[in-house]
MARDREN-685682 format. One record per residue: x, y, z of N, C-alpha, C in turn; residue in three letters; residue number from 0. Coordinates in steps of 0.02 Angstrom, whole numbers, m for minus. Layout:
residues N
     n_px     n_py     n_pz    ca_px    ca_py    ca_pz     c_px     c_py     c_pz   lovex   vexmi
        X        Y        Z        X        Y        Z        X        Y        Z     Ala     NUM
...
This chain:
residues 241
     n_px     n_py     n_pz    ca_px    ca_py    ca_pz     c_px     c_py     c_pz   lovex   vexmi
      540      m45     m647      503      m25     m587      492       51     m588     Unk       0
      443       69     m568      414      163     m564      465      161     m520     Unk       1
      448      231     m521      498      304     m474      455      303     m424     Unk       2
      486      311     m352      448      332     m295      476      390     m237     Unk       3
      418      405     m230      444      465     m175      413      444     m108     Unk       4
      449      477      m41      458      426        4      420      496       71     Unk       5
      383      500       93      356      560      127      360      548      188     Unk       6
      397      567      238      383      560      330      374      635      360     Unk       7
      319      656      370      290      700      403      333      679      509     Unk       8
      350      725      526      383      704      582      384      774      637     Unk       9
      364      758      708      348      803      744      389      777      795     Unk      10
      447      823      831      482      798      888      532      722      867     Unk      11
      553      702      820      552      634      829      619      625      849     Unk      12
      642      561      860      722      541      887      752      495      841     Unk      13
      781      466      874      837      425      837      798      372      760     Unk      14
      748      369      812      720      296      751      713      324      687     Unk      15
      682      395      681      688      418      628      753      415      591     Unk      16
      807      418      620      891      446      587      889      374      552     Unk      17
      859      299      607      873      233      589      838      217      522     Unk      18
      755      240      515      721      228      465      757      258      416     Unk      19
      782      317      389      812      346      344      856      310      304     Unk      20
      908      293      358      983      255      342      956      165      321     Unk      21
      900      155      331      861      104      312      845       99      238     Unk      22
      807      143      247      801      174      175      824      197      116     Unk      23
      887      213      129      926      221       78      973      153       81     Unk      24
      995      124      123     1027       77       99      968       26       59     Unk      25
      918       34       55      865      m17       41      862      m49      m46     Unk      26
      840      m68      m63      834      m76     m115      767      m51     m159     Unk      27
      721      m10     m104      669       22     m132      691       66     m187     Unk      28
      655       91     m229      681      162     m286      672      210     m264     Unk      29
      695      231     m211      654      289     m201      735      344     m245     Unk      30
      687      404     m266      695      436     m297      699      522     m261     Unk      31
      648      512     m199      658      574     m164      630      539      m95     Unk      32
      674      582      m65      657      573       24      619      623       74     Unk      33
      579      657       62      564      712       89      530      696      157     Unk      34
      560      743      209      551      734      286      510      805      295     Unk      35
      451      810      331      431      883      336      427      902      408     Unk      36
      463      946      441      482      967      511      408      987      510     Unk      37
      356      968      564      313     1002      571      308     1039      640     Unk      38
      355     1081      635      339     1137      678      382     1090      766     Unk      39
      422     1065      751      439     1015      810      503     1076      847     Unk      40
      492     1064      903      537     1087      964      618     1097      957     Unk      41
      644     1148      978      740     1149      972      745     1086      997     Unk      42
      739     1066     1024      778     1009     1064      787      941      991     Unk      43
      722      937      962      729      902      917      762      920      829     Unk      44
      780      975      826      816     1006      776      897      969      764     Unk      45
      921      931      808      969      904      782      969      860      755     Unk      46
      903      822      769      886      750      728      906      775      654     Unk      47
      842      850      616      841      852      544      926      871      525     Unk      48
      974      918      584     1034      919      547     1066      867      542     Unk      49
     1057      817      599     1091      753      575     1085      737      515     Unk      50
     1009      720      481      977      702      426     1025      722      341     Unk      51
     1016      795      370     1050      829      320     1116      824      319     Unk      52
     1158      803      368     1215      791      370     1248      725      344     Unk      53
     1200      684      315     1212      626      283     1210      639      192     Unk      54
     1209      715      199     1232      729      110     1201      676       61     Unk      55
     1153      651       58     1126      619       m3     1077      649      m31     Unk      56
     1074      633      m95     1046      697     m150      956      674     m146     Unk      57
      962      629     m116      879      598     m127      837      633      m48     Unk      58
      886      670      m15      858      688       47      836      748       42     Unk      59
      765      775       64      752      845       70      722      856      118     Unk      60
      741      906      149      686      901      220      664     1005      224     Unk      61
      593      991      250      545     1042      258      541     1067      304     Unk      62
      531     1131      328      511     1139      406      441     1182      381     Unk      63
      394     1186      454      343     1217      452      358     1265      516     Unk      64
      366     1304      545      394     1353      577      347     1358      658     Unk      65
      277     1331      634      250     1323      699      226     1238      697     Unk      66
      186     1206      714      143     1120      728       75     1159      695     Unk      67
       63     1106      628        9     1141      602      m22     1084      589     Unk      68
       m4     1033      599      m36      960      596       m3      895      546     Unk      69
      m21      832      560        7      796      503      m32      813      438     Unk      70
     m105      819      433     m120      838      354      m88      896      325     Unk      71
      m88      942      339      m23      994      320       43      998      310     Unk      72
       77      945      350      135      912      333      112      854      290     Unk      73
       89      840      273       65      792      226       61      833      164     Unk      74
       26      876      143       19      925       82       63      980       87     Unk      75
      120     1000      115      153     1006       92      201      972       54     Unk      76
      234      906       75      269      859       61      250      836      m10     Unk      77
      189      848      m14      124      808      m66      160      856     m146     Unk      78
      147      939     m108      159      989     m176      236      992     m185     Unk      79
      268      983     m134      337      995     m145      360      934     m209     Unk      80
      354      886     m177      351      834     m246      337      823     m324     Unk      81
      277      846     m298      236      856     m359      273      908     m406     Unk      82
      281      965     m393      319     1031     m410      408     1027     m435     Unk      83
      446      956     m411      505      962     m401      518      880     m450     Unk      84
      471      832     m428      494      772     m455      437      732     m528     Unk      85
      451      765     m557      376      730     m623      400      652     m654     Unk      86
      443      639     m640      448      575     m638      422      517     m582     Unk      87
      402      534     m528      373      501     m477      331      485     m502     Unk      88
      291      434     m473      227      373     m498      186      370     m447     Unk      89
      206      375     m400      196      333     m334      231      389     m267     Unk      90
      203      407     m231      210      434     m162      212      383     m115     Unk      91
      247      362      m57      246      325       13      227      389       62     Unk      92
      191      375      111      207      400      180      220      350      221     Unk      93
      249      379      250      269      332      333      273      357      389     Unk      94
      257      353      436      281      372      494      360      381      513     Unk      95
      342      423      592      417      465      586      443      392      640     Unk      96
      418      360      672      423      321      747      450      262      745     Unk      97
      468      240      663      492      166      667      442      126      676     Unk      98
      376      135      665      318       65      665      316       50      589     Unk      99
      355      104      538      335       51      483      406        9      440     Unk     100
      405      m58      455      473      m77      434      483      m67      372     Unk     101
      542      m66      333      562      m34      286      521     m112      217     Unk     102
      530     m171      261      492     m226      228      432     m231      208     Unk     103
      400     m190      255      338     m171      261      314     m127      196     Unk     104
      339      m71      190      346      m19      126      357      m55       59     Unk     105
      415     m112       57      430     m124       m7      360     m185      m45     Unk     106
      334     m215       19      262     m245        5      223     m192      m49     Unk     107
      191     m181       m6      156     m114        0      191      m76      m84     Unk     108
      248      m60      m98      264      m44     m165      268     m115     m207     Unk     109
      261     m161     m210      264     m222     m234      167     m200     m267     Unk     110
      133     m216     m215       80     m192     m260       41     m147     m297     Unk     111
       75      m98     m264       57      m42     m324       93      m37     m401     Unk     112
      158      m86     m404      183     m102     m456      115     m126     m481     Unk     113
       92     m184     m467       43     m219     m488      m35     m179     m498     Unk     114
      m42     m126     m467     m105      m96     m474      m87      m24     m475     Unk     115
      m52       m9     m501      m30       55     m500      m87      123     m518     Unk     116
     m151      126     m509     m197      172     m497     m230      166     m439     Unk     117
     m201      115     m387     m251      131     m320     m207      132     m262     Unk     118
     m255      145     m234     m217      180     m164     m223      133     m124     Unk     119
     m148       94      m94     m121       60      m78     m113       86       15     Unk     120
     m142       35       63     m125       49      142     m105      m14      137     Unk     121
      m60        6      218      m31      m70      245      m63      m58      308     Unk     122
      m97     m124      301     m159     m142      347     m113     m185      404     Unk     123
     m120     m158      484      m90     m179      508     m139     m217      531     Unk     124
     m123     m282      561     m139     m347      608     m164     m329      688     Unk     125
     m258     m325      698     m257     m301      741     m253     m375      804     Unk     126
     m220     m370      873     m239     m399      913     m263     m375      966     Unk     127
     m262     m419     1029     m293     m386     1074     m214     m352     1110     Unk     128
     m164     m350     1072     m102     m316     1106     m101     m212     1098     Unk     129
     m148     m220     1040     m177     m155     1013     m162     m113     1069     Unk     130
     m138      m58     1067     m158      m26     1143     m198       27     1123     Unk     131
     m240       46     1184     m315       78     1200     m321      126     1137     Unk     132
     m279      189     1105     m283      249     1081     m272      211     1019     Unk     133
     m257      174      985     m260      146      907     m323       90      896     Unk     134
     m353       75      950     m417       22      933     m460       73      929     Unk     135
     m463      115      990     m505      185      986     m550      225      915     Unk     136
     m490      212      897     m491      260      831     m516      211      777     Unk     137
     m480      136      774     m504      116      719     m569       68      713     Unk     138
     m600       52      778     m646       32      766     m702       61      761     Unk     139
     m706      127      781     m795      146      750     m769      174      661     Unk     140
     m707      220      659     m703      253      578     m700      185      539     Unk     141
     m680      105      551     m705       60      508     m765       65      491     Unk     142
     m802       70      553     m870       64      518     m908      106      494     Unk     143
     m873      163      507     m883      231      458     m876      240      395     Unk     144
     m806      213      365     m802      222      299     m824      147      246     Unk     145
     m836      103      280     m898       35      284     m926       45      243     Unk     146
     m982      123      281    m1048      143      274    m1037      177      213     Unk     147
     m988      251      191    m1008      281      158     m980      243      107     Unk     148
     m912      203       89     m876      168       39     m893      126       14     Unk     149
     m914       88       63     m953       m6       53     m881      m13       30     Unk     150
     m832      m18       61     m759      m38       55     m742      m50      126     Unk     151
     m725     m132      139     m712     m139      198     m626     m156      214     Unk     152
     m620      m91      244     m565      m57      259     m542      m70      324     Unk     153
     m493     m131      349     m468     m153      415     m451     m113      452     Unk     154
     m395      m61      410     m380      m10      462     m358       58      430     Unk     155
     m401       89      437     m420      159      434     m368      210      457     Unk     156
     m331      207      500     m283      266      525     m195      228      505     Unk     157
     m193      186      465     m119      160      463      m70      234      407     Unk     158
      m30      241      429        5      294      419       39      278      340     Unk     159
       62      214      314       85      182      282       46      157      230     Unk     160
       66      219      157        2      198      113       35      216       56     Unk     161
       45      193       m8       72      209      m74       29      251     m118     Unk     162
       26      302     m126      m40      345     m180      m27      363     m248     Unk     163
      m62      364     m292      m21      368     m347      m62      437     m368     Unk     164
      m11      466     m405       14      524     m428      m45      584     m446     Unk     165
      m88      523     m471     m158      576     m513     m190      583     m437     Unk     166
     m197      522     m396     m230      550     m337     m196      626     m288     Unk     167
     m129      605     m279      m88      666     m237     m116      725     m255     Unk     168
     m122      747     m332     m144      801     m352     m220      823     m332     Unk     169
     m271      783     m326     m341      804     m294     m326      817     m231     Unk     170
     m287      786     m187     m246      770     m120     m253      842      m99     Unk     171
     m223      888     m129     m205      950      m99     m270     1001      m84     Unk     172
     m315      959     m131     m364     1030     m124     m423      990      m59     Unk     173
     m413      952      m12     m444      921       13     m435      966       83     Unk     174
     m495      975      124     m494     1020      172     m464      964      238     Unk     175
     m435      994      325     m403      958      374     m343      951      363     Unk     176
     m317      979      419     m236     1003      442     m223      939      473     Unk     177
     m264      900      517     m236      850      569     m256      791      542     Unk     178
     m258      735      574     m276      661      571     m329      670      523     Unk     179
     m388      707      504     m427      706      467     m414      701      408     Unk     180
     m377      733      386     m360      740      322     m348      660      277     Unk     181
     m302      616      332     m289      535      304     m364      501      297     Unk     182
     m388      507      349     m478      503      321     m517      505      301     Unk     183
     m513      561      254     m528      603      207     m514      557      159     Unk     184
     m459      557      137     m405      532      101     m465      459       65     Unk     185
     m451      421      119     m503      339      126     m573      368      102     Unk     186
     m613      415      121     m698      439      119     m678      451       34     Unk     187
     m645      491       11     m643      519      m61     m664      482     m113     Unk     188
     m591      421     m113     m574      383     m131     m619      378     m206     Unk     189
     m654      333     m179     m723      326     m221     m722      360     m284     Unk     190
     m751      443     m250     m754      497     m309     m729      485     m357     Unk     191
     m643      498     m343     m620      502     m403     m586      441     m441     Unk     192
     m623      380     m420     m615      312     m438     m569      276     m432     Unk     193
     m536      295     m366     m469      273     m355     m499      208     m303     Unk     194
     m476      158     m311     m488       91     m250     m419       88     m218     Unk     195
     m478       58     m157     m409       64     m104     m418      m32     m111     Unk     196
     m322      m37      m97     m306      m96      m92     m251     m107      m29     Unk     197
     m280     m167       13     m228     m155       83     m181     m216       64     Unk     198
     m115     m190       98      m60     m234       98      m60     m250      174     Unk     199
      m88     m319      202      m71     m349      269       13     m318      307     Unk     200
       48     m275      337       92     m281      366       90     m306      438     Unk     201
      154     m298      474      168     m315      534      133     m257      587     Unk     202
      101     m272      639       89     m211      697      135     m210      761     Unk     203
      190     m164      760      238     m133      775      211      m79      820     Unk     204
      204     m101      892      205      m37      929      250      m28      979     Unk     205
      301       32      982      348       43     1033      323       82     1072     Unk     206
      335       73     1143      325       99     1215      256      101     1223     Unk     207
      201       64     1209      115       63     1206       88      123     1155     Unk     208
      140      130     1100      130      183     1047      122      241     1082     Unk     209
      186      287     1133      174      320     1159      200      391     1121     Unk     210
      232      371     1066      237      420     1017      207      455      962     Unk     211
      121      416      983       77      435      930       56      512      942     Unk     212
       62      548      906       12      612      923      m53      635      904     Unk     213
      m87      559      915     m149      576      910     m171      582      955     Unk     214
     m227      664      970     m281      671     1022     m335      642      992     Unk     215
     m337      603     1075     m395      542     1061     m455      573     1062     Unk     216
     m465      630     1107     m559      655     1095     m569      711     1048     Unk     217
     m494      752     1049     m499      809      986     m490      795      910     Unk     218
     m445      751      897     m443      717      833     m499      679      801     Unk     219
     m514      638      859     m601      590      864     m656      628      843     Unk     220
     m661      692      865     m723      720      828     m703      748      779     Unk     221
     m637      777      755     m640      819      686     m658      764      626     Unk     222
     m596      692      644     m628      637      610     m704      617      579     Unk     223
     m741      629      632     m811      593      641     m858      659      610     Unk     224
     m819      738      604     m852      784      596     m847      764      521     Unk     225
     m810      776      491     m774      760      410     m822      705      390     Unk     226
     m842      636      424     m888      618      403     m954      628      387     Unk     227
    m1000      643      430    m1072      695      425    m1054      760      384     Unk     228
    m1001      789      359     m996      851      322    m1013      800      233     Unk     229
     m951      751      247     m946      717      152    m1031      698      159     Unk     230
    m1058      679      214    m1129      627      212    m1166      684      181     Unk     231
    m1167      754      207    m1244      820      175    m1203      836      127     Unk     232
    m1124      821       79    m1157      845       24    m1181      800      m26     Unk     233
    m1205      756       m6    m1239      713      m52    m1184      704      m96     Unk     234
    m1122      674      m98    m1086      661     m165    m1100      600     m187     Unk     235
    m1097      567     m241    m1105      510     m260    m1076      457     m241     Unk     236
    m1069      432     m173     m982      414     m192    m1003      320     m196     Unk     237
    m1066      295     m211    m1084      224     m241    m1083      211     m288     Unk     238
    m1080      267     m345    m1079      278     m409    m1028      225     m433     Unk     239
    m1000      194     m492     m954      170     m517     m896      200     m533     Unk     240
């Protein structure tokens, strides 16, 4: 089985995070590195990462960013730190900091990138009508956004929970968007550099009406939708083969 590295970008978070961790390492996934990136989150939540660190395992590393500079920035950092520290990795995970992605969920999700190990792997969550308002929001017009420019029909567009492999991480960094855009990006690229996206069906897991998402629904919504009409004028190829 490849080497994997395990990425949770995390702002403010609580306990579930300490739970996902201790999940995680008892797991039977490979992971190989654990990297947590403080993005810029509040004293109050600073005991979570010493807890973290206070569980002394060598696969744990955790980041801080000194002010909230967004998840794509905590995302590329996490991205270079890796890259820079672990050359045996194959395979990158992200996950969320909130406990929506079960640890079962992930080892899917690495199950097929065993099997396709050059594409970029989401876990497509199960939409119902239990969805609450700020995650249908989002994913039903950027479906039909990246539809249009991909002709890759992509269920769900904003799932946090995605396996990337290695040659992609590295284009990863030079990709412009600090916030939610950037994972969007991520999906719009794709193409270019001939990476296919392949979804792994997981479970949809939302605690308290997903009141721990930090997505701004009208400020995030247009940088999203901006990033699209920017990839659309430069004419890139991205139907090409």
């Amino acid at each position: 089985m490849k080497a994997y590295g395990i990425l949770i970008p995390a702002l403010n978070p609580d306990e579930k995070l300490l739970d996902l961790i201790q999940e995680l390492l008892e797991s039977s996934v490979p992971v190989q590195a654990l990297v947590v990136v403080d993005d810029g989150s509040d004293q109050q939540a600073q005991p979570i990462f010493q807890r973290l660190a206070d569980m002394e395992d060598e696969r744990i590393h955790i980041l801080h960013h000194e002010v909230n500079r967004g998840k794509g920035a905590a995302l590329k950092t996490g991205f270079k730190y890796i890259l820079e520290n672990f050359p045996q990795i194959q395979g990158i995970a992200t996950m969320d900091a909130d406990g929506q992605h079960p640890v079962d969920a992930l080892a899917a999700c690495i199950h097929q990138f065993e099997k396709h190990p050059q594409d970029l792997i989401i876990g497509a969550r199960q939409f119902t009508n239990q969805i609450p308002w700020r995650s249908q929001f989002g994913n039903v017009l950027t479906r039909k956004l990246v539809r249009m420019l991909t002709r890759q029909n992509i269920s769900d567009t904003q799932t946090g929970l995605r396996v990337i492999p290695r040659s992609y991480v590295r284009q990863l960094l030079s990709f412009p968007g600090e916030r939610f855009e950037f994972e969007f990006d991520m999906l719009l690229r794709a193409r270019k550099f001939q990476v296919k996206i392949t979804e792994q069906p997981i479970p949809t897991i939302y605690l308290d009406g997903n009141k721990s998402s930090h997505f701004r629904v009208v400020r995030d919504s247009v940088a999203i939708y901006a990033r699209f009409f920017e990839i659309r004028d430069e004419r890139v190829d991205f139907f090409s083969s």
